[in-house]
SETOR-721025 format. One record per residue (C-alpha): x, y, z negated. Coordinates in pm, 1 decimal, padded with zeros to 6 digits. Example, Ala and Ser with C-alpha at 12.3 -4.5 7.8 and 13.67 -1.06 7.14 Angstrom:
2
{{01230.0 -00450.0 -00780.0}}
{{01367.0 -00106.0 -00714.0}}
REM end
This chain:
327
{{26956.2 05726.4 04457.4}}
{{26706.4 05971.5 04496.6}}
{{26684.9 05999.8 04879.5}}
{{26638.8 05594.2 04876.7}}
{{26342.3 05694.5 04711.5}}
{{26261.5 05936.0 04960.4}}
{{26316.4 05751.0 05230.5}}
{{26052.2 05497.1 05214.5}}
{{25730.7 05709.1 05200.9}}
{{25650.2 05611.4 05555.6}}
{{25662.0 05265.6 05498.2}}
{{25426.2 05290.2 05223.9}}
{{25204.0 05458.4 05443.8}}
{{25232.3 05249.2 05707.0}}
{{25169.9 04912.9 05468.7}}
{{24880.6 05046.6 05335.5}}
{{24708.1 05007.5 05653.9}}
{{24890.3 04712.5 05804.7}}
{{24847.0 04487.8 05499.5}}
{{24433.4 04498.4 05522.4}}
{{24492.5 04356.5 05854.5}}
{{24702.5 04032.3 05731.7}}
{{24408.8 03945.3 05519.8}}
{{24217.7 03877.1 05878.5}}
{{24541.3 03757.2 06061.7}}
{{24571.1 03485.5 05728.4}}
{{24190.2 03406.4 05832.7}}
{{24232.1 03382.9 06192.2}}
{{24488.9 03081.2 06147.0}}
{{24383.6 02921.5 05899.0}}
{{23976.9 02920.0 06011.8}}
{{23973.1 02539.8 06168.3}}
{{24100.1 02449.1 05849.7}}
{{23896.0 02593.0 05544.5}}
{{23725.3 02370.7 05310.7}}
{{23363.7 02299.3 05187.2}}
{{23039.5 02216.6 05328.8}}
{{22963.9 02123.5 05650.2}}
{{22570.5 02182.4 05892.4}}
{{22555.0 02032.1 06196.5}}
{{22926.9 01989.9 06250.2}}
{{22994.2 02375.1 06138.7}}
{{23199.8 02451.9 05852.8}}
{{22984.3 02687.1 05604.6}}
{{23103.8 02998.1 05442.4}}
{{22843.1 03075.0 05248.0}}
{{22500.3 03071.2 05225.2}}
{{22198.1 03316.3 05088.4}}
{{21890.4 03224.3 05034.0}}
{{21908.6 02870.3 05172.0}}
{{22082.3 03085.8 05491.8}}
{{22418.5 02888.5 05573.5}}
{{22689.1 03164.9 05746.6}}
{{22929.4 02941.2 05941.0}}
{{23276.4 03019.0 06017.8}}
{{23239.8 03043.9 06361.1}}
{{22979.6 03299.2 06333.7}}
{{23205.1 03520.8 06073.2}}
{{23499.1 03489.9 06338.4}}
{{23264.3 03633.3 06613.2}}
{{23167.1 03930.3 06395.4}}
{{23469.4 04023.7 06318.6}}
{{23575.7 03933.1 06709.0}}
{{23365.9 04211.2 06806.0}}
{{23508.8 04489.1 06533.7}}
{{23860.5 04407.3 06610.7}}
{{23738.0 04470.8 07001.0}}
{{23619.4 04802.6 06945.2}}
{{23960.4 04878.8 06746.9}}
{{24159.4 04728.3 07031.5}}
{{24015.4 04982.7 07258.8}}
{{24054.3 05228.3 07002.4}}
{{24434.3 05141.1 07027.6}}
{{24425.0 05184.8 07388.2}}
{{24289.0 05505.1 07357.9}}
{{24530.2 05625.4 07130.1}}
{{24847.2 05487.4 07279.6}}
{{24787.0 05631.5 07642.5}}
{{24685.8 05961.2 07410.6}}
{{25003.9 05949.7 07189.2}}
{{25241.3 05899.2 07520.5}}
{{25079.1 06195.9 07680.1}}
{{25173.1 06411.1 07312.9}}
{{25472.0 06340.9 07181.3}}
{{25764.4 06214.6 07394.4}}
{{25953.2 05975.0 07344.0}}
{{26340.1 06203.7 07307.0}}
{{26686.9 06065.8 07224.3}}
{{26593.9 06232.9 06901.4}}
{{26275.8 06075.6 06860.5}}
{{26412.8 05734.7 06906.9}}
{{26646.5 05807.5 06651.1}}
{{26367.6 05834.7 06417.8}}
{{26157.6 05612.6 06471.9}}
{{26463.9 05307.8 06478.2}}
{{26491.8 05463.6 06083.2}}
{{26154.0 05443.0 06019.8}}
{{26116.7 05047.4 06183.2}}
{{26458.0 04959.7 05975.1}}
{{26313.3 05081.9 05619.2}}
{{25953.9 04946.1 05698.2}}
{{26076.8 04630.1 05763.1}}
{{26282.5 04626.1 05474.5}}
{{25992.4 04694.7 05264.6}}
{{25783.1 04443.3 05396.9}}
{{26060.2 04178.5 05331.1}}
{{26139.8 04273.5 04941.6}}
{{25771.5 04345.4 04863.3}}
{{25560.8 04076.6 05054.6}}
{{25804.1 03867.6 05160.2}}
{{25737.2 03909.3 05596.2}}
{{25986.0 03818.2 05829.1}}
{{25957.3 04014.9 06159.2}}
{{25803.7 03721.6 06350.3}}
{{25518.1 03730.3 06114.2}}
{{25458.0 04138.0 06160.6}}
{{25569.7 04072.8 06538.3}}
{{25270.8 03814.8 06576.7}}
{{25012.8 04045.2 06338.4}}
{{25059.8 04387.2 06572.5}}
{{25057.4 04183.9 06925.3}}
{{24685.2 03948.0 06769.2}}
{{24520.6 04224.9 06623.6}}
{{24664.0 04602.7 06748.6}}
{{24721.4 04443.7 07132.8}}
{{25137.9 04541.7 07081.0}}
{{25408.4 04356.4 07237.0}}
{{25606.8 04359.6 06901.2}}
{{25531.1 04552.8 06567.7}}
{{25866.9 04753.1 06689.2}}
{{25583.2 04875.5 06917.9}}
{{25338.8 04944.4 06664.0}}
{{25579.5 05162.0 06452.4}}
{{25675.5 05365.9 06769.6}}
{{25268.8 05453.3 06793.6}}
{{25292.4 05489.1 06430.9}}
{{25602.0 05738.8 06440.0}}
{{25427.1 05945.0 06728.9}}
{{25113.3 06014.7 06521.1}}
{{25286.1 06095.6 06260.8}}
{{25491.8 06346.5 06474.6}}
{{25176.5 06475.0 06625.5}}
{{25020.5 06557.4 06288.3}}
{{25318.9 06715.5 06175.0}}
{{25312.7 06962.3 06521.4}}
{{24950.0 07021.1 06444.8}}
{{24981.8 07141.2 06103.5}}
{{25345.3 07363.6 06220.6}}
{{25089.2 07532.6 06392.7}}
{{24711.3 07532.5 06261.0}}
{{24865.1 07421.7 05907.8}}
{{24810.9 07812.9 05745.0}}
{{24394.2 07750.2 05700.2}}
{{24461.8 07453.1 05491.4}}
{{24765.1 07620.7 05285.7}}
{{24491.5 07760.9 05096.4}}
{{24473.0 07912.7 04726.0}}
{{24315.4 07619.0 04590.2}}
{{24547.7 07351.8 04797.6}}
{{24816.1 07593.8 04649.8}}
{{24695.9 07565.1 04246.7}}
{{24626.1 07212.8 04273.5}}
{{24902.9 07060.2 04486.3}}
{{25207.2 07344.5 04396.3}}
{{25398.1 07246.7 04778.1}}
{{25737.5 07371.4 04728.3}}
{{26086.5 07280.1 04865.8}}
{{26348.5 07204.9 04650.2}}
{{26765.7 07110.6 04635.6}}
{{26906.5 06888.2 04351.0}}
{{27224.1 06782.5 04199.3}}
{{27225.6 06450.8 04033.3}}
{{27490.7 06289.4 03828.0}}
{{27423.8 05895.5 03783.6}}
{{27534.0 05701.9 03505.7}}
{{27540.0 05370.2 03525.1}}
{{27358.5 05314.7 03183.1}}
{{27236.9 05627.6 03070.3}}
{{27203.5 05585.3 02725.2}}
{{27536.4 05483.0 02654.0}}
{{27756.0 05658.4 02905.5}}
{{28117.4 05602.4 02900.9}}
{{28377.3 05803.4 02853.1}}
{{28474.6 05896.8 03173.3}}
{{28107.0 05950.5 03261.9}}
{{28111.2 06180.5 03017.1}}
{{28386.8 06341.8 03086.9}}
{{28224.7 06417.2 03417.7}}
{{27927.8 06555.3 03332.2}}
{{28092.6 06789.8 03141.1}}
{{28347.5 06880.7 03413.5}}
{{27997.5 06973.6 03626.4}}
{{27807.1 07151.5 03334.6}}
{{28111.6 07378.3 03253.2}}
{{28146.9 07454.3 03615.6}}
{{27773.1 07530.8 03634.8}}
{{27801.5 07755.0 03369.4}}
{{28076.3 07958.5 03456.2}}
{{28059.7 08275.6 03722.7}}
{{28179.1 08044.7 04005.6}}
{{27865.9 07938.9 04047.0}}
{{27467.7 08075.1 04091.0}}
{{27153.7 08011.8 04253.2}}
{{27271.9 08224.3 04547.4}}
{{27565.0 07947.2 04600.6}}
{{27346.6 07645.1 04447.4}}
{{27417.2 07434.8 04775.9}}
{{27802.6 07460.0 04756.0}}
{{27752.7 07318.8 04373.9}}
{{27582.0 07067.0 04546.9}}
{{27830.2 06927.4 04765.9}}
{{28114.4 06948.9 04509.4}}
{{27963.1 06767.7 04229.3}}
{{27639.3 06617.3 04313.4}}
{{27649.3 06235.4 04345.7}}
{{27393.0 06036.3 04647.8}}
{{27381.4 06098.0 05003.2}}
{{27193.4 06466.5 04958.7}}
{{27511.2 06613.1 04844.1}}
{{27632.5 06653.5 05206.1}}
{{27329.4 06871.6 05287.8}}
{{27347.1 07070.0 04994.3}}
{{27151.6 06906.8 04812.6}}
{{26821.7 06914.5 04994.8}}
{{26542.3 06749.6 04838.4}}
{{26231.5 06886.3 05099.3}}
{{25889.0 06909.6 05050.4}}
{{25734.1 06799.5 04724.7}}
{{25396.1 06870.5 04536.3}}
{{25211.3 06700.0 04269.3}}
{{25087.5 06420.3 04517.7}}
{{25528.9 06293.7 04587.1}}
{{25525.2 05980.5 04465.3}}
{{25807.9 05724.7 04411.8}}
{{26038.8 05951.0 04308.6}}
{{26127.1 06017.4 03922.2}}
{{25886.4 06162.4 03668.6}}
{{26112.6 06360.7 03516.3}}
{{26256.5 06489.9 03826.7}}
{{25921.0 06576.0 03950.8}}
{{25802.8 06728.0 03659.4}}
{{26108.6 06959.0 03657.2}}
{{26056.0 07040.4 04022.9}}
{{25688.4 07141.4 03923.1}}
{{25733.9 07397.0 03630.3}}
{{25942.5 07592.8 03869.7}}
{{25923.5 07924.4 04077.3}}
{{26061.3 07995.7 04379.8}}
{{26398.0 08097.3 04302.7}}
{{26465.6 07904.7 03966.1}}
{{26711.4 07683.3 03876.6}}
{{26634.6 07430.0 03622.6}}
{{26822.6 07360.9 03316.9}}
{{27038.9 07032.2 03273.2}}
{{26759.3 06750.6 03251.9}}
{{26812.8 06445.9 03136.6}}
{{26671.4 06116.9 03294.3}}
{{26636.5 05763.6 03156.8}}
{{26688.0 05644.5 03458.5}}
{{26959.2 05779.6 03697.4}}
{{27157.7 06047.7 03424.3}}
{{27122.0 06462.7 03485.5}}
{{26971.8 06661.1 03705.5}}
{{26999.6 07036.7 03800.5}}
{{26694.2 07123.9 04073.7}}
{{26605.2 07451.9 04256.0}}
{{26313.5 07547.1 04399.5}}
{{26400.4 07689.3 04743.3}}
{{26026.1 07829.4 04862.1}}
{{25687.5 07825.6 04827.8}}
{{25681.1 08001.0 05163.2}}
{{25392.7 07837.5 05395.5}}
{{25685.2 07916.5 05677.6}}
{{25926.4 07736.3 05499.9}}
{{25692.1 07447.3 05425.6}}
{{25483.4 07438.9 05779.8}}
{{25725.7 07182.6 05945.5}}
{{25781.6 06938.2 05640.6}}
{{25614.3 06564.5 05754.3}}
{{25508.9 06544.9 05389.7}}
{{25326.9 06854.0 05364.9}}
{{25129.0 06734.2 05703.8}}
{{25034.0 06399.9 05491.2}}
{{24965.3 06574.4 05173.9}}
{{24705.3 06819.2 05386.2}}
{{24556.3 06521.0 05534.1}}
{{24484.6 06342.7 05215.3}}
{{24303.1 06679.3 05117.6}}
{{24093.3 06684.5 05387.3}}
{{23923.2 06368.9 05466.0}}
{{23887.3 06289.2 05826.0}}
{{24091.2 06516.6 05942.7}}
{{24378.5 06289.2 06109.9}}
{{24087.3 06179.7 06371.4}}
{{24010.5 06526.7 06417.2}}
{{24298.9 06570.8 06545.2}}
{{24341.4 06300.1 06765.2}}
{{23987.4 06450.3 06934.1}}
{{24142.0 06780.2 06952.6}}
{{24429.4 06654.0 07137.4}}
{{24200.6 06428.2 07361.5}}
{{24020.6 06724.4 07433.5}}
{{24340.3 06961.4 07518.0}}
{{24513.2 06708.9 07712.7}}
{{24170.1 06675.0 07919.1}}
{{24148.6 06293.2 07865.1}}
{{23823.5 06163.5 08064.9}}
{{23638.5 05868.4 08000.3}}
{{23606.1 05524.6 08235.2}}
{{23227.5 05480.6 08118.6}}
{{22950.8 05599.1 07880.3}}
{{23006.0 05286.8 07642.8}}
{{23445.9 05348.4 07585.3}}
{{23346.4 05705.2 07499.1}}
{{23096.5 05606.8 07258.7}}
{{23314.4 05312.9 07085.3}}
{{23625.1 05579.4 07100.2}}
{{23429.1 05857.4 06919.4}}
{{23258.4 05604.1 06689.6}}
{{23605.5 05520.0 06597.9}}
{{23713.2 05877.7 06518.2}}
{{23376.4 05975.4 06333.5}}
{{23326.1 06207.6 06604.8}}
{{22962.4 06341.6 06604.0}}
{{22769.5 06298.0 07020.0}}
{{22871.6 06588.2 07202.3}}
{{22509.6 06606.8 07344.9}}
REM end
């Protein structure tokens, strides 16, 4: 139910960036084999101004970007390892996160793990894209440190008024076709809503409620949601929109959704203490603050008192991170 929803925020993430890259993978196989024109025995992608741009001279270029980005990788693997390690509990996350990923990438596009196997080893320089989620996993971790820590100069009035962070509990009760719910469906919801409304029950006790009546996987933990603002996506509007008209404190009224049935929410704290260690604040700061992510990564570099081989890796490294010459 909802926390499927939840779940798969990483793999979004993750796809956005690792989907551009298939685009050049589907080039590199295919480029002995596209059609049109040939000069001098050189297939011709295009030409301006009587110019012809052959295919071999497009796969160089972009040869020579995905080098720099290969030692970029380098950089940031040997700098990741050195950050965050790799825990039983860590490990535990990051086989979650390489489980729903993949999952995604089957139902959406359609990949088998060969194919995003053979895309992280030709253009990220990783054995297996198991590989490239564990570098993925550790940056996110690292961000999410970072922000635990520095995050209280970005939780800022106006990040406050425009993105309203907040954690929040729920109780859901799904019917199977909301509109026309049976009569036993029925029947429960208004076993729950009596039982909400009675004296047994309160926002002070909202996570026993929770467990008793509330119907996905959440109901074991009380009902916690986590961290949402007006950025969550993939999750319901109208549970959203609920969450949002809130205070800290406040339980909602009975809300009805199209979709899954009712919904009862709480908003536990706006607290920046309460929010500090949430992975989707950390992403929802970043998206605020363009750049920053590769700030970060330089920060790290710089704490961890990573040296350079040569002039020229430095220079492709802080090209890479939009770091300004430190001369």
């Amino acid at each position: 139910m909802v926390e499927k929803l939840k779940e798969y925020w990483f793999p979004l993430l993750v796809g956005i960036f690792f989907v551009c890259v298939s685009i050049f993978f589907a080039y590199d196989q295919n480029k002995g084999k596209l059609p049109g024109k040939t000069v001098n025995g050189q297939q011709i992608v295009f030409s301006v101004d009587d110019t012809n741009y052959s295919a071999d001279q497009l796969y160089d270029d972009l040869s020579k970007v995905y080098h720099d980005d290969r030692v970029a990788t380098m950089f940031q693997v040997a700098l990741l390892d050195s950050a965050i390690k790799s825990t039983d509990e860590f490990k535990a996350e990051l086989d979650k996160n390489y489980q729903n990923t993949v999952a995604a990438y089957q139902q959406y596009y359609g990949y088998d793990v060969a194919y995003l196997d053979n895309i992280a080893k030709t253009y990220y320089g990783y054995d297996t894209f198991y590989e490239y989620m564990n570098y993925s996993t550790k940056a996110q971790k690292l961000y999410t440190e970072y922000f635990s820590k520095n995050g209280d100069k970005y939780f800022t009035e106006d990040f406050q008024k425009e993105y309203k962070p907040r954690i929040v509990s729920y109780v859901v009760l799904t019917l199977d076709d909301p509109e026309n719910p049976t009569a036993e469906e029925t029947a429960k919801v208004k076993a729950a809503q009596d039982a909400w409304a009675s004296s047994e029950y309160s926002a002070d006790n909202f996570a026993d409620f929770a467990k008793k009546y509330s119907e996905d996987g959440n109901a074991s933990t009380g009902g916690v949601f986590g961290y949402l603002d007006t950025k969550t996506s993939g999750i319901d509007e109208v549970f959203l929109n609920t969450a949002l008209a809130l205070e800290e404190g406040q339980v909602s009224e009975w809300t009805f959704s199209e979709t899954f049935g009712y919904y009862l929410i709480k908003v536990d704290s706006v607290k920046f203490d309460d929010i500090k260690n949430e992975t989707a604040f950390a992403n929802s700061i970043m998206s605020s603050q363009q750049g920053l992510s590769s700030k970060i990564l330089w920060e790290t570099a710089n704490e961890l008192g990573v040296t350079f081989g040569s002039d020229e890796i430095k220079n492709i490294i802080m090209k890479s991170l939009n770091v300004e010459s430190e001369d």
